[in-house]
DRENLOGU-169147 format. One record per residue (C-alpha): residue number from 1; residue in three letters; x, y, z. Coordinates in steps of 0.25 Angstrom, whole numbers, plus 5000, padded with zeros to 4 digits. Each point is the difference from the previous one (the first is absolute). Layout:
BEGIN
+-----+-----+------+------+------+
:   i :  aa :   px :   py :   pz :
+-----+-----+------+------+------+
: NUM : ALA :    X :    Y :    Z :
...
+-----+-----+------+------+------+
This chain:
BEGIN
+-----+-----+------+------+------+
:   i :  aa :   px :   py :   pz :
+-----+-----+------+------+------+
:   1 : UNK : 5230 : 5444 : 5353 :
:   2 : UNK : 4989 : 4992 : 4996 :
:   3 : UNK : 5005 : 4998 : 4987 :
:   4 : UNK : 5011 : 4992 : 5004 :
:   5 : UNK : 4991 : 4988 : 5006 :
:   6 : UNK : 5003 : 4989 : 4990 :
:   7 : UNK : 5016 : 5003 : 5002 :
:   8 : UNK : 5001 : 5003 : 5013 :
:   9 : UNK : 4990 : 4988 : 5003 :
:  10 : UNK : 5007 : 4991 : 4993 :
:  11 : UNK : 5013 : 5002 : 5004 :
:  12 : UNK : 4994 : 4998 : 5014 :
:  13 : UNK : 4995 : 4986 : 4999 :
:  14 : UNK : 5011 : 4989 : 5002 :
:  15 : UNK : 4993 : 4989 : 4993 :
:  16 : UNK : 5011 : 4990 : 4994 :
:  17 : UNK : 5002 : 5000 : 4986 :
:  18 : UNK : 4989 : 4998 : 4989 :
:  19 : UNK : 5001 : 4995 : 4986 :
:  20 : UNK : 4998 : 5013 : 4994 :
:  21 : UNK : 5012 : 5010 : 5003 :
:  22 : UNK : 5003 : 5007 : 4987 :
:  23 : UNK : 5000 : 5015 : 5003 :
:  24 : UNK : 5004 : 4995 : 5015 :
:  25 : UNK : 5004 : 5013 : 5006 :
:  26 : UNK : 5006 : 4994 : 5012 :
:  27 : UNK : 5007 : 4989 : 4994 :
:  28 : UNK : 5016 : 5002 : 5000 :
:  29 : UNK : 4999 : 4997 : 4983 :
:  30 : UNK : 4985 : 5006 : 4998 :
:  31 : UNK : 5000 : 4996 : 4984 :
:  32 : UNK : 4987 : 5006 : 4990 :
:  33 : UNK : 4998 : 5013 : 5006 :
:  34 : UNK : 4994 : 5011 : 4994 :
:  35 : UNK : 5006 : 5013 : 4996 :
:  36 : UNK : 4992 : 5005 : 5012 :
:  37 : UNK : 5005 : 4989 : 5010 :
:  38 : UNK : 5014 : 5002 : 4995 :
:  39 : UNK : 5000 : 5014 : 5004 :
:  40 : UNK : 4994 : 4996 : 5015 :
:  41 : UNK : 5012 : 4990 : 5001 :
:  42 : UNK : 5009 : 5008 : 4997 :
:  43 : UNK : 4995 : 5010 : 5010 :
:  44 : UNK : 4999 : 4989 : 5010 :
:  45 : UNK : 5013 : 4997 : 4998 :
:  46 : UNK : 5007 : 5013 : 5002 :
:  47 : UNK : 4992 : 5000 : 5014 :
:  48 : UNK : 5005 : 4988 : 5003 :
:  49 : UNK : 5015 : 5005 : 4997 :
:  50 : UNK : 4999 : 5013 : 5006 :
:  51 : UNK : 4995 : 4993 : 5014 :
:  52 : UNK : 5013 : 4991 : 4999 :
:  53 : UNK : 5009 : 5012 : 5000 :
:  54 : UNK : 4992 : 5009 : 5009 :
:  55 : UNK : 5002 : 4987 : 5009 :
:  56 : UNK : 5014 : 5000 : 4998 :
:  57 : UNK : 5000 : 5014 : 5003 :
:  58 : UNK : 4994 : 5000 : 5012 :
:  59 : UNK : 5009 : 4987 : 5006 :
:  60 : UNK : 5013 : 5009 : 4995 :
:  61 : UNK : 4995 : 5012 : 5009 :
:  62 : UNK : 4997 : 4990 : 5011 :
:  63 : UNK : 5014 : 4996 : 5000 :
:  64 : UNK : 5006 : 5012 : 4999 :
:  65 : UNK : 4993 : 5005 : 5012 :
:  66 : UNK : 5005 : 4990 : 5007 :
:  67 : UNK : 5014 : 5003 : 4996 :
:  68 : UNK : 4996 : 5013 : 5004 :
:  69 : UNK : 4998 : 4998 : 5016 :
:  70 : UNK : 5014 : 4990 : 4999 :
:  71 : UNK : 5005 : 5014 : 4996 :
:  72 : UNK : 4995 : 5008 : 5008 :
:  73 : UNK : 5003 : 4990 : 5012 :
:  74 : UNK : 5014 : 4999 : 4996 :
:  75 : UNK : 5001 : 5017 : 4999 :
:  76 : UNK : 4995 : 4998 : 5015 :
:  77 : UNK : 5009 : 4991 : 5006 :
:  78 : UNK : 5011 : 5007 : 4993 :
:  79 : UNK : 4997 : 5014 : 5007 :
:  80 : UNK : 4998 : 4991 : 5013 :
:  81 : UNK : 5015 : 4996 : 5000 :
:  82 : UNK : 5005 : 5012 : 4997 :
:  83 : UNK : 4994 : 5006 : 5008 :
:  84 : UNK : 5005 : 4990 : 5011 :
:  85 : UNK : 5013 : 5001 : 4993 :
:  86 : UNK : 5000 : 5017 : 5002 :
:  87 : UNK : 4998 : 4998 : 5015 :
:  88 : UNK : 5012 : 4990 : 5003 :
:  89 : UNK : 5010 : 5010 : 4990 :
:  90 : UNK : 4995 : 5011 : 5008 :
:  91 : UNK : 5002 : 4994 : 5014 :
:  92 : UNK : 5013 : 4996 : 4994 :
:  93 : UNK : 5005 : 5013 : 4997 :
:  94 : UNK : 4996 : 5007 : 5013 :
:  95 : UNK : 5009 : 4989 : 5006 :
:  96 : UNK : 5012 : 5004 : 4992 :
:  97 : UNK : 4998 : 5016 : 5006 :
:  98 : UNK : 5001 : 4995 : 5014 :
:  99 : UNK : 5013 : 4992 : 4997 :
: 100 : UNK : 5014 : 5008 : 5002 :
: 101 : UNK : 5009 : 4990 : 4995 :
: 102 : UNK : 4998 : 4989 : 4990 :
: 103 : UNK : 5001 : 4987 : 5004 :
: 104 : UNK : 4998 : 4986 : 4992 :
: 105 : UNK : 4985 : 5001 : 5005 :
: 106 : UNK : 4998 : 5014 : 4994 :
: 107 : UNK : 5008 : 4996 : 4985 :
: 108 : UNK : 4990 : 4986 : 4999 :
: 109 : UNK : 4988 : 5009 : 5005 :
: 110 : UNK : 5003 : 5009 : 4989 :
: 111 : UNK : 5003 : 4987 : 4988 :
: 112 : UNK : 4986 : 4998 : 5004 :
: 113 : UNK : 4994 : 5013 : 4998 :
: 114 : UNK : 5005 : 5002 : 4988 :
: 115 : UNK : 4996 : 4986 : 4996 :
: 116 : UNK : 4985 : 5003 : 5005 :
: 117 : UNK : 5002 : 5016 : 4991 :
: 118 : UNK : 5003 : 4993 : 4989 :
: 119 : UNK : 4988 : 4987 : 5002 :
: 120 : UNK : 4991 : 5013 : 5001 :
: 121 : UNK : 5005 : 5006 : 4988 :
: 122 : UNK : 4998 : 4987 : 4992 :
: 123 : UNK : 4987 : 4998 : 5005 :
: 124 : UNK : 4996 : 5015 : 4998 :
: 125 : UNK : 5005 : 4997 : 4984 :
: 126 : UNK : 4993 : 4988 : 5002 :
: 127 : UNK : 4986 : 5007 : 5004 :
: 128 : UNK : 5000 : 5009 : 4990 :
: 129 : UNK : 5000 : 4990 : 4990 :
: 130 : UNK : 4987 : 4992 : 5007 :
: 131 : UNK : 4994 : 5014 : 4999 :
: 132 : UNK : 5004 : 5002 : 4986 :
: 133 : UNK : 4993 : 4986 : 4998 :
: 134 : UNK : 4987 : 5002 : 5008 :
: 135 : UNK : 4999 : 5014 : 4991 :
: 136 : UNK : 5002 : 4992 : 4989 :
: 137 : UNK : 4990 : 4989 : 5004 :
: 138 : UNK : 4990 : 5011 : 5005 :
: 139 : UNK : 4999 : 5006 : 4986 :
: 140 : UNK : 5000 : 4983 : 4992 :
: 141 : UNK : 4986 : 5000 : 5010 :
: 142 : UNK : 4996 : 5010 : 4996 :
: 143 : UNK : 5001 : 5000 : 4985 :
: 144 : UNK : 4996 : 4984 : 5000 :
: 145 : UNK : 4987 : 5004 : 5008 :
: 146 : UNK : 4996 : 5011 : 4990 :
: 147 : UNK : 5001 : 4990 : 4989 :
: 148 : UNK : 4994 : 4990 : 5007 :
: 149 : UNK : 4988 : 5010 : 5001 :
: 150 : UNK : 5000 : 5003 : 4986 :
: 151 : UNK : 5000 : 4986 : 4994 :
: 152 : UNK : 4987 : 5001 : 5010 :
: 153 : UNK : 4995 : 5010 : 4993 :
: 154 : UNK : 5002 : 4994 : 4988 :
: 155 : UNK : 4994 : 4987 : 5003 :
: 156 : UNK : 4987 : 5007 : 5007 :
: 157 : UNK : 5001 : 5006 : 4984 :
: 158 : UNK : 5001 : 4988 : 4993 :
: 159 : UNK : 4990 : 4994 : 5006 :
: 160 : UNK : 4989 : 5013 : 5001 :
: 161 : UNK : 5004 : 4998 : 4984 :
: 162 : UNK : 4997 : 4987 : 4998 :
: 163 : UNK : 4987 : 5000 : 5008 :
: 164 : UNK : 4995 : 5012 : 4990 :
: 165 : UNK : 5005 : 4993 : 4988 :
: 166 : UNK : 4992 : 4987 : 5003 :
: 167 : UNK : 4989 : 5010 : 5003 :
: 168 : UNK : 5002 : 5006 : 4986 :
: 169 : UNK : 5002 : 4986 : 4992 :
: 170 : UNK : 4986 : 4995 : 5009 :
: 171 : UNK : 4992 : 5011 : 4996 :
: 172 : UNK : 5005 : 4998 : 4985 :
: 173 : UNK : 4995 : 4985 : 5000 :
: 174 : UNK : 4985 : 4999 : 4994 :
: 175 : UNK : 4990 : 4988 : 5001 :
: 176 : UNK : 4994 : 5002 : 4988 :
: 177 : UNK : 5002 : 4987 : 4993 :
: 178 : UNK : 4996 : 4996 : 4986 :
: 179 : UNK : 4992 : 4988 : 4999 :
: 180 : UNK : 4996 : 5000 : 4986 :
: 181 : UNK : 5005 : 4989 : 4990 :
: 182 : UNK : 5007 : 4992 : 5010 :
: 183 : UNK : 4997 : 4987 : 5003 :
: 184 : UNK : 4999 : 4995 : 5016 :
: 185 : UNK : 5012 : 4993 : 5000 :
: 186 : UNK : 5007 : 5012 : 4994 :
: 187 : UNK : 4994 : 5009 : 5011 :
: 188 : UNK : 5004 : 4990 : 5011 :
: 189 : UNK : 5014 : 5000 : 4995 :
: 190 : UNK : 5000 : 5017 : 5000 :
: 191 : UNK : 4997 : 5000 : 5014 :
: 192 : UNK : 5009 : 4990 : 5004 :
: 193 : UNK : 5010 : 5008 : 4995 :
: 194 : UNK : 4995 : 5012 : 5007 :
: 195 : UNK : 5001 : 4991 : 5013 :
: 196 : UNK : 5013 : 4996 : 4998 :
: 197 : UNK : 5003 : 5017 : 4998 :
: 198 : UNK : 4993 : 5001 : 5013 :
: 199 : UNK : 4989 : 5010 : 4992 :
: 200 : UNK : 4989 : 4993 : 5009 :
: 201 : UNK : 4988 : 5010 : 4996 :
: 202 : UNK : 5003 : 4997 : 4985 :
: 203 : UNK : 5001 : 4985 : 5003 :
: 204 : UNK : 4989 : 5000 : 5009 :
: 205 : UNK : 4991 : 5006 : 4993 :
: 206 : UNK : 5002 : 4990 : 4988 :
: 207 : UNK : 5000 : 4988 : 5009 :
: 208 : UNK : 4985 : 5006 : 5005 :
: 209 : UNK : 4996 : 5001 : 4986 :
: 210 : UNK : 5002 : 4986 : 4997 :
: 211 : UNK : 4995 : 4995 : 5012 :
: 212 : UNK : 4987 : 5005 : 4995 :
: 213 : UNK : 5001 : 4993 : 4987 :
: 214 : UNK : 5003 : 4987 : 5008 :
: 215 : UNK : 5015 : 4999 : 4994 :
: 216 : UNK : 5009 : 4990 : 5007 :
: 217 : UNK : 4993 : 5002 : 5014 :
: 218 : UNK : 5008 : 4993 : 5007 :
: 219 : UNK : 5016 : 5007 : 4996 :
: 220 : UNK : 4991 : 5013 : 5000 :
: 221 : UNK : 4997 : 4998 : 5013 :
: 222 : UNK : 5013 : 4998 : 5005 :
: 223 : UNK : 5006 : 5011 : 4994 :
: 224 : UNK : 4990 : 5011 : 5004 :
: 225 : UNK : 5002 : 4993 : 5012 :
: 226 : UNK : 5018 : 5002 : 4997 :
: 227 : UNK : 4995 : 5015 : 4999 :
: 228 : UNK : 4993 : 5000 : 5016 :
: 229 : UNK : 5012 : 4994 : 5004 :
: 230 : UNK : 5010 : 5008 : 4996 :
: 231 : UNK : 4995 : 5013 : 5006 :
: 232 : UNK : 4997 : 4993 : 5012 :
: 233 : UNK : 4985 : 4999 : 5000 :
: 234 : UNK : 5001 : 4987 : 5004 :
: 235 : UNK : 4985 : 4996 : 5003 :
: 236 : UNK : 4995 : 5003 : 4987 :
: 237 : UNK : 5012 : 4993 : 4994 :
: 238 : UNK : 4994 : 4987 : 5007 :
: 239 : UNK : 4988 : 5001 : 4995 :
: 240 : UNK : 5006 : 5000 : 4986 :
: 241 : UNK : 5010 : 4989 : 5004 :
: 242 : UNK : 4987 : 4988 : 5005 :
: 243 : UNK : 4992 : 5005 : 4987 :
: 244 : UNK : 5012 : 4997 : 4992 :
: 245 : UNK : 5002 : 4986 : 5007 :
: 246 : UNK : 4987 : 4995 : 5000 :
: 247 : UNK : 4999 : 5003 : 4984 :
: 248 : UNK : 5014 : 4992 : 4999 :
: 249 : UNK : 4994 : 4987 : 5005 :
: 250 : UNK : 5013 : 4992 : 5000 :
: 251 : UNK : 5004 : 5004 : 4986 :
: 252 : UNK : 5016 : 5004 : 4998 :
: 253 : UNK : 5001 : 5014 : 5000 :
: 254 : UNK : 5013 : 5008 : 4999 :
: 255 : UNK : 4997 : 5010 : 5009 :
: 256 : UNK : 4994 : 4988 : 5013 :
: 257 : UNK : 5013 : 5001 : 5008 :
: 258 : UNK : 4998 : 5016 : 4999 :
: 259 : UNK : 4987 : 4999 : 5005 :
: 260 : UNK : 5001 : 4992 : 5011 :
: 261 : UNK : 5012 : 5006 : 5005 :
: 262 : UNK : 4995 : 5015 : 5000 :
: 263 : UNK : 4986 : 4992 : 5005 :
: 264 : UNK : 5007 : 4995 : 5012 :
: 265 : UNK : 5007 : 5014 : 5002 :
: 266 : UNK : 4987 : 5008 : 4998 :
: 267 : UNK : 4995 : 4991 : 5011 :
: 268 : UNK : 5013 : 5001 : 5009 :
: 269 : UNK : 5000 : 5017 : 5000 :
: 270 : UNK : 4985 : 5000 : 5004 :
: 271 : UNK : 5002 : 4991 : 5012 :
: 272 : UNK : 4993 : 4987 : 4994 :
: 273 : UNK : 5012 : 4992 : 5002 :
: 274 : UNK : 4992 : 4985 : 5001 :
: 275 : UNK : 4996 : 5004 : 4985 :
: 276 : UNK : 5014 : 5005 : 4996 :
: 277 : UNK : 5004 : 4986 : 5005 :
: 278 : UNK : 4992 : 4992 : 4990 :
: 279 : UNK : 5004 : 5010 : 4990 :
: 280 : UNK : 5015 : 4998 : 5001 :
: 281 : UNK : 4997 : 4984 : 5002 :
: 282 : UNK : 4994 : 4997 : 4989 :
: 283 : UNK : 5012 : 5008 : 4993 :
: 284 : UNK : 5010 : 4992 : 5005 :
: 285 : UNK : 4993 : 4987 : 4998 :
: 286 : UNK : 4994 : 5003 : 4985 :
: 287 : UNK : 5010 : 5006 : 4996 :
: 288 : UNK : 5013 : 4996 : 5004 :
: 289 : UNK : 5008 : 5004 : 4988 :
: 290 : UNK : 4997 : 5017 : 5002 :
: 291 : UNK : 5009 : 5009 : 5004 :
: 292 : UNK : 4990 : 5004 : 5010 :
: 293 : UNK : 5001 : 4989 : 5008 :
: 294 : UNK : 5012 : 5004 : 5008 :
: 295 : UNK : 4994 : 5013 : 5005 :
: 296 : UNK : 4986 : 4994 : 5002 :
: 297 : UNK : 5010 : 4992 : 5010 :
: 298 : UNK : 5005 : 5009 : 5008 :
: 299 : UNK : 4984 : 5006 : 5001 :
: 300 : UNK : 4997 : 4988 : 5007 :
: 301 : UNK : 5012 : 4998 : 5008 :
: 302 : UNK : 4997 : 5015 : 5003 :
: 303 : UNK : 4985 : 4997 : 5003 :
: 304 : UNK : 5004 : 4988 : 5009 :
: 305 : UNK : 5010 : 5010 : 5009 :
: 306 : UNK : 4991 : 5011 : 5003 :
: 307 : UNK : 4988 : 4991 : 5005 :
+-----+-----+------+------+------+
């Protein structure tokens, strides 16, 4: 569903951690979330829950069909000897018909035969209760399998549910914004707090309306160019990132170690990997003290292996 570009976009990209991650729904803690967003991490997380046991589920029967061969391997054994077991009492007691008078050969002949009656009596008790058991087993399988496929069903629902319910809350959400007796800075706070909500049309369409009014070019710039990131449109992203550098010129910028990192990675995911290089470098160099640093690391050392 088309409707479900920026989620399922954004959930897509593996980009390390920015400074922006209230409303976060990937995070293990997400923190500022919306009524809206709350409902699609609960939602989430029931998914998530119902894929553990239906995990689970599945390992149990698994097992148990494996119990269910040892079972049934054991039953045929079982009938094997006795059936080995029948022959020798019966070639037994056609000997005793053929012997007039009893001798100490004939009275031990017959302590063994009765032996063996009595070890195919106890193992015929003793099959009975393996059959008891696989019959018993049979129906456990069966009855974990029908739930297994129901807790399926279920989550094939959930999730149908969810994808209808985001469609519902999108198709609620309006662009119209109110521009009127509001000052720039007041605008370019609004829409960074649509940003942060992830409400990308509402926020993009104030950043382009101060862009035209040549407000704080160079953080416009680099957050309409945020916005390209985030759904993946990378190349239009990059274009927003150089014009936001160029504007910088060396000044100290809050959102720099942002922009070069999602500048280095805009360039690595379109194959440019000499520009993502430089990108990462001047990162690392510039700006020792980020966060960002470490993961602009392990880009390079990436970069370097698959030369």
């Amino acid at each position: 569903m088309k409707k479900l570009y920026f989620l399922l976009v954004a959930v897509a990209l593996q980009a390390a951690p920015s400074a922006f991650e209230a409303g976060d729904l990937d995070s293990s803690n997400p923190y500022g979330l919306t009524k809206d967003e709350q409902y699609i991490y609960k939602n989430k997380q029931e998914i998530k829950n119902l894929k553990i046991i239906v995990s689970k589920q599945n390992k149990i029967i698994k097992e148990q069909s494996k119990e269910l061969q040892n079972l049934k391997l054991q039953i045929l054994n079982m009938n094997m000897t006795l059936d080995n077991m029948s022959q020798k009492l019966n070639g037994m007691e056609s000997l005793f018909s053929n012997v007039d008078t009893l001798n100490l050969d004939v009275i031990n002949l017959k302590t063994e035969a009765n032996t063996t009656k009595m070890m195919i009596n106890s193992m015929a008790d003793n099959l009975d209760i393996l059959q008891n058991q696989l019959d018993n087993l049979k129906d456990i399988v069966k009855n974990n399998k029908k739930l297994t496929d129901e807790n399926i069903q279920t989550l094939i629902g959930l999730i149908q549910n969810l994808a209808h319910n985001l469609d519902k809350i999108q198709s609620k959400q309006t662009t119209k914004i109110s521009f009127k007796n509001k000052t720039k800075q007041q605008l370019l706070d609004e829409s960074i707090t649509y940003f942060k909500k992830k409400d990308f049309k509402k926020s993009e369409k104030i950043f382009l309306y101060l862009l035209k009014k040549g407000y704080k070019l160079d953080e416009i710039n680099f957050y309409l160019g945020e916005i390209r990131y985030k759904i993946g449109d990378f190349k239009n992203a990059l274009a927003y990132y150089k014009k936001s550098i160029k504007l910088i010129k060396g000044k100290k910028r809050y959102f720099i170690d942002d922009l070069l990192y999602h500048t280095g990675y805009s360039f690595q995911k379109l194959g440019q990997n000499e520009a993502a290089k430089k990108s990462y470098l001047k990162l690392v160099k510039d700006y020792p003290k980020s966060s960002l640093v470490k993961y602009a690391k392990n880009r390079l050392r990436d970069l370097e292996k698959n030369k």
